[in-house]
C-alpha positions in Angstrom: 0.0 0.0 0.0 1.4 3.3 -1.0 2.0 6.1 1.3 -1.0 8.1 0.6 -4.0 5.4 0.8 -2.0 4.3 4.0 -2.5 7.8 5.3 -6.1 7.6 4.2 -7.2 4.4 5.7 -5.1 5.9 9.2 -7.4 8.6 8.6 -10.6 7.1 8.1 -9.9 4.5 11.2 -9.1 7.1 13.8 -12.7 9.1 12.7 -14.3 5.7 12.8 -13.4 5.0 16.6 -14.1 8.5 17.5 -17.1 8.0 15.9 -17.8 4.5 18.1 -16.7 6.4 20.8 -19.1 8.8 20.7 -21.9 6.6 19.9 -20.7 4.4 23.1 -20.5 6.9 25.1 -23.7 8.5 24.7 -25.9 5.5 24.4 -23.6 4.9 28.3 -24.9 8.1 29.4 -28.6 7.5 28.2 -27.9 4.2 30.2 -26.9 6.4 33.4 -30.4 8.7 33.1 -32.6 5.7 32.8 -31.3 3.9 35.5 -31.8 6.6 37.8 -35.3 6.2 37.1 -36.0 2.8 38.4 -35.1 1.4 42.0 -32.5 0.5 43.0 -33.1 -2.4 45.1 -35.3 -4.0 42.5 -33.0 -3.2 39.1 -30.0 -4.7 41.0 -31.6 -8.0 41.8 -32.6 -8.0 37.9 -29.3 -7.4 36.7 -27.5 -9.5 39.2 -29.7 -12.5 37.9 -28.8 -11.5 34.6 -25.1 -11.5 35.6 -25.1 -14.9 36.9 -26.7 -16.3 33.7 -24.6 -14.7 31.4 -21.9 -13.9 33.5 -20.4 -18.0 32.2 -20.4 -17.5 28.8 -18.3 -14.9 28.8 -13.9 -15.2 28.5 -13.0 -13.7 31.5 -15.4 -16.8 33.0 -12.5 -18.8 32.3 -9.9 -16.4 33.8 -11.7 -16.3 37.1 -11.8 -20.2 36.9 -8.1 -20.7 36.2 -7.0 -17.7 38.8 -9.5 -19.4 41.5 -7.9 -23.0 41.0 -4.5 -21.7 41.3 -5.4 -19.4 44.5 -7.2 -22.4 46.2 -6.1 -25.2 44.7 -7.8 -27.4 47.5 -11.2 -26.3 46.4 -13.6 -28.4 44.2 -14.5 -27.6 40.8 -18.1 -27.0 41.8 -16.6 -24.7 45.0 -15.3 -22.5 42.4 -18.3 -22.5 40.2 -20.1 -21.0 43.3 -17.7 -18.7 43.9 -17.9 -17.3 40.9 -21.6 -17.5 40.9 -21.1 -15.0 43.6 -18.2 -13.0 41.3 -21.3 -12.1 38.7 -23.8 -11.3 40.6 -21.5 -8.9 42.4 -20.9 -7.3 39.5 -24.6 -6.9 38.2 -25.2 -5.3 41.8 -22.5 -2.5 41.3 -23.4 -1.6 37.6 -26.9 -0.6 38.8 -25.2 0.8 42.4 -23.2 3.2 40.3 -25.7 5.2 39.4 -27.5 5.7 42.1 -24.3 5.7 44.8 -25.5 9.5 45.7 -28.6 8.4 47.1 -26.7 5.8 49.6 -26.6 6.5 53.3 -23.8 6.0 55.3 -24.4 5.9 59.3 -23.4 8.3 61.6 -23.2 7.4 65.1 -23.7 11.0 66.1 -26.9 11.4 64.1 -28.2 8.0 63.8 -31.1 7.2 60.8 -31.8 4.6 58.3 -28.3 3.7 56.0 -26.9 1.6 53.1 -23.5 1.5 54.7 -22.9 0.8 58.4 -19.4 1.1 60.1 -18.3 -0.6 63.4 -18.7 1.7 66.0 -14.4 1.5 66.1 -14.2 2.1 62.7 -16.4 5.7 63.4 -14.1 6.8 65.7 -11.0 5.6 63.7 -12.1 8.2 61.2 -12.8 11.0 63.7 -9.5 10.7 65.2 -8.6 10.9 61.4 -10.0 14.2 60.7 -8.4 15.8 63.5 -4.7 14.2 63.2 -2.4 16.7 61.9 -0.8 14.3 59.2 -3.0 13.8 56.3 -3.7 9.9 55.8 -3.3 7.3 53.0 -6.1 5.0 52.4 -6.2 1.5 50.5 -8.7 -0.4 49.3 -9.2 -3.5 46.6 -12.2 -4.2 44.2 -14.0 -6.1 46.6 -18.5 -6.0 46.8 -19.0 -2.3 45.4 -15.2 -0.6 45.4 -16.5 2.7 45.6 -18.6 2.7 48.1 -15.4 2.9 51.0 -14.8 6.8 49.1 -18.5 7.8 50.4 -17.4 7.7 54.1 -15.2 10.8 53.9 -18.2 13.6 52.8 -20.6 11.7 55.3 -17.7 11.8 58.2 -16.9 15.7 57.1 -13.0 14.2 55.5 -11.3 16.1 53.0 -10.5 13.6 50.6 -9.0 12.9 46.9 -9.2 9.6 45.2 -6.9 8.2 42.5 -9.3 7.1 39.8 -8.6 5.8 35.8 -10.5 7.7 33.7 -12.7 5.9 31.0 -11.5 6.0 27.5 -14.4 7.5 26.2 -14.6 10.9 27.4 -18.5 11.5 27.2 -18.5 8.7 29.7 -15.6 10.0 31.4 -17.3 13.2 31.8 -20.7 12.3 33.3 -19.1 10.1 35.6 -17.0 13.3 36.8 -20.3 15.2 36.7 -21.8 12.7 39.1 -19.1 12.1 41.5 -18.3 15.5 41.7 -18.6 16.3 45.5 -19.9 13.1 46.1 -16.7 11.0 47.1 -14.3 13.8 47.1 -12.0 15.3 44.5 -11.0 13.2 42.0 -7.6 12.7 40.4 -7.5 10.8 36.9 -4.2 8.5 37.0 -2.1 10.9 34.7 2.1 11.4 34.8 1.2 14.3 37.0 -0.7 12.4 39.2 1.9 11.6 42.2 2.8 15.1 42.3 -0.9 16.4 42.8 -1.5 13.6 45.6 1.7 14.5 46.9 0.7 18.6 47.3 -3.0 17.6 48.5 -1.5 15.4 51.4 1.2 18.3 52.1 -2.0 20.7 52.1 -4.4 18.3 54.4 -6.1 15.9 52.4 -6.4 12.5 52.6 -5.9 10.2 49.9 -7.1 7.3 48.6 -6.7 4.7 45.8 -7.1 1.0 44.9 -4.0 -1.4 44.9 -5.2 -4.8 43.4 -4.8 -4.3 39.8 -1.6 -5.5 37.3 0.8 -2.9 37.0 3.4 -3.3 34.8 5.7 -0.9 36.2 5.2 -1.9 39.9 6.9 -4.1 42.4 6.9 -7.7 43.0 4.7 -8.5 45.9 3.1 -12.2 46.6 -0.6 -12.8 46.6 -2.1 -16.1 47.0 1.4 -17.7 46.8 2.1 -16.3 43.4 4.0 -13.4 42.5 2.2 -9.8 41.0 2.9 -6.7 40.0 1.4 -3.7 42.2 1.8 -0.2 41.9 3.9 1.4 44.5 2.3 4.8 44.5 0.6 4.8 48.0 4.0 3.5 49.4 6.3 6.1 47.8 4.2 8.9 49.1 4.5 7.7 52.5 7.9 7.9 52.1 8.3 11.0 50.7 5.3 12.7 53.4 5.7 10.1 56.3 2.0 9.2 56.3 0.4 6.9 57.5 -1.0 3.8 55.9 -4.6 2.4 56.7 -6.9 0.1 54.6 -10.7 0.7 53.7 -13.2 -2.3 53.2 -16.9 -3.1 53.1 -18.8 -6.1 52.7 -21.9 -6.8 50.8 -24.7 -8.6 53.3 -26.7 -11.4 52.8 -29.7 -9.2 51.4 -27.2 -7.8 48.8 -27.8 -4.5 49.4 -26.9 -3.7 52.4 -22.7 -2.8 53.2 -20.6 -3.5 56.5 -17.6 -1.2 56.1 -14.1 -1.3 58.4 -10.8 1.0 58.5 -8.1 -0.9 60.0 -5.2 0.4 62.4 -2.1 2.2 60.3 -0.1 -0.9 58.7 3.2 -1.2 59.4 6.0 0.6 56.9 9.1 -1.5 57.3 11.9 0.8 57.1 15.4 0.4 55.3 18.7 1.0 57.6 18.6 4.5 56.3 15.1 4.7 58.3 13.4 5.5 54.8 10.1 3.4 54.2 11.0 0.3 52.3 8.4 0.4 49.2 8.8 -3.7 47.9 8.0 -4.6 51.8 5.4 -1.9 52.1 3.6 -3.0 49.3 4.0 -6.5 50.6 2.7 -5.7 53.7 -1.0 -3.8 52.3 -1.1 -7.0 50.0 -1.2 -9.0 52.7 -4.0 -7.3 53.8 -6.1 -7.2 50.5 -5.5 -11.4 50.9 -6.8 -11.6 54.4 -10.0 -9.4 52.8 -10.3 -11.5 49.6 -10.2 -14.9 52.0 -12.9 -14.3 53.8 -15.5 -13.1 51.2 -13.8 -14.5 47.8 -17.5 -14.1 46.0 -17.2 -10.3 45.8 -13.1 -9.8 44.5 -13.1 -9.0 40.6 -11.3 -12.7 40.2 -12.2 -12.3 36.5 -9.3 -10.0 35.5 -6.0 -10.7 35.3 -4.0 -9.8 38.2 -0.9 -12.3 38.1 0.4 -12.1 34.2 
């Protein structure tokens, strides 16, 4: 193919995606609107079912099967079936819980009511003691029941907060979602090259931050999780090097009615240090994994086991 009908069909590809795009991302917003409309409770239960019936045809099906056997290789083929049972209709719950997250309630100890999201009566005070420390802290969490649920407890608990997120690819969808979240679950920082130095100036200023550390990265550290070796990004850890934060992880629970959430903040993890006294980021990183395992043990049906964390 000569140069110019190269350039051509170049041409005519990139207006075709942005076209697919656009199409995608509107029809996504449309989605969003309509949603809104119905209940929650009931829509969830719908798609959940739908989930768990198409949920097995699908590829990563056999991703979550293979990445279950290897994590518990004691457990029977029909164990993991159900587990992954559980995997799908987890993740019918959170596409409906997305759009309707504003309307969740998260209990407050100091004026109790009705809520979505209960934390331990501990766990209420951890974050008190949180908003008056003088450090900002660093929060973890993992894609376990609905991920973004954990981010709600700082407007409800009065917490300056920013939260890593990865933008969508396509920005009409990446631009309602910011239009939705906006004051919802604090400011929102899109994973960028400038990103660390942002996080790094809102801790310096008071805010806390937090982020999710359970996905692939290629450019991360080797940590262990479930006996085999992953990538994870080292972000969190290198901040608290650089600022001396502290560490603490960020969990709920789905309950058995499905729509219902048990949350938890745990005690600052330990930052094993190197002989220079600076945080050691490989054994840091180890040491939240560790963490994430102990969560993902205990309730396996609602990790994302269907993408690929160990490559």
């Amino acid at each position: 193919m000569s140069t110019l009908p190269r350039r051509l069909a170049r041409r005519f590809g990139r207006r075709l995606k942005a076209m697919t795009d656009a199409i995608a991302g509107w029809s996504a917003v449309v989605l969003f609107r309509l949603f809104r409309l119905t209940d929650r409770k009931r829509t969830a239960e719908l798609s959940a079912w739908l989930m768990r019936k198409i949920g097995p045809w699908l590829p990563e099906h056999r991703t979550g099967r293979r990445n279950l056997a290897a994590a518990f290789p004691d457990k029977t083929a029909a164990e993991i079936e159900q587990i992954l049972t559980g995997v799908w209709d987890n993740l019918g719950r959170v596409a409906i819980e997305f759009v309707h997250l504003d309307r969740m309630q998260v209990l407050d100890y100091e004026r109790p009511g009705p809520a979505d999201v209960i934390y331990d009566r501990t766990s209420f005070e951890r974050f008190n003691d949180i908003r008056e420390a003088p450090r900002a802290t660093l929060f973890f969490g993992a894609h376990l029941a609905n991920w973004e649920v954990p981010a709600l407890a700082g407007a409800f608990y009065k917490i300056d907060m920013a939260v890593l997120f990865r933008r969508p690819n396509v920005a009409v969808v990446g631009n309602a979602i910011l239009k939705m979240r906006s004051g919802l679950i604090g400011k929102l920082v899109p994973t960028a090259l400038d990103a660390p130095v942002r996080l790094a100036r809102m801790l310096e200023g008071g805010t806390h931050v937090g982020m999710l550390v359970d996905q692939h990265d290629y450019n991360g550290v080797d940590v262990t999780f479930f006996g085999r070796t992953c990538k994870a990004n080292p972000l969190i850890a290198r901040l608290a090097r650089v600022l001396d934060c502290e560490i603490r992880g960020v969990r709920i629970v789905r309950q058995p009615d499905g729509h219902h959430f048990w949350g938890e903040i745990t005690e600052p993890i330990e930052r094993p240090r190197k002989q220079d006294g600076r945080v050691d980021i490989q054994r840091t990183m180890q040491a939240i994994t560790s963490v994430v395992e102990e969560w993902v043990r205990e309730h396996p049906e609602q990790w994302l086991w269907v993408h690929r964390r160990w490559r």
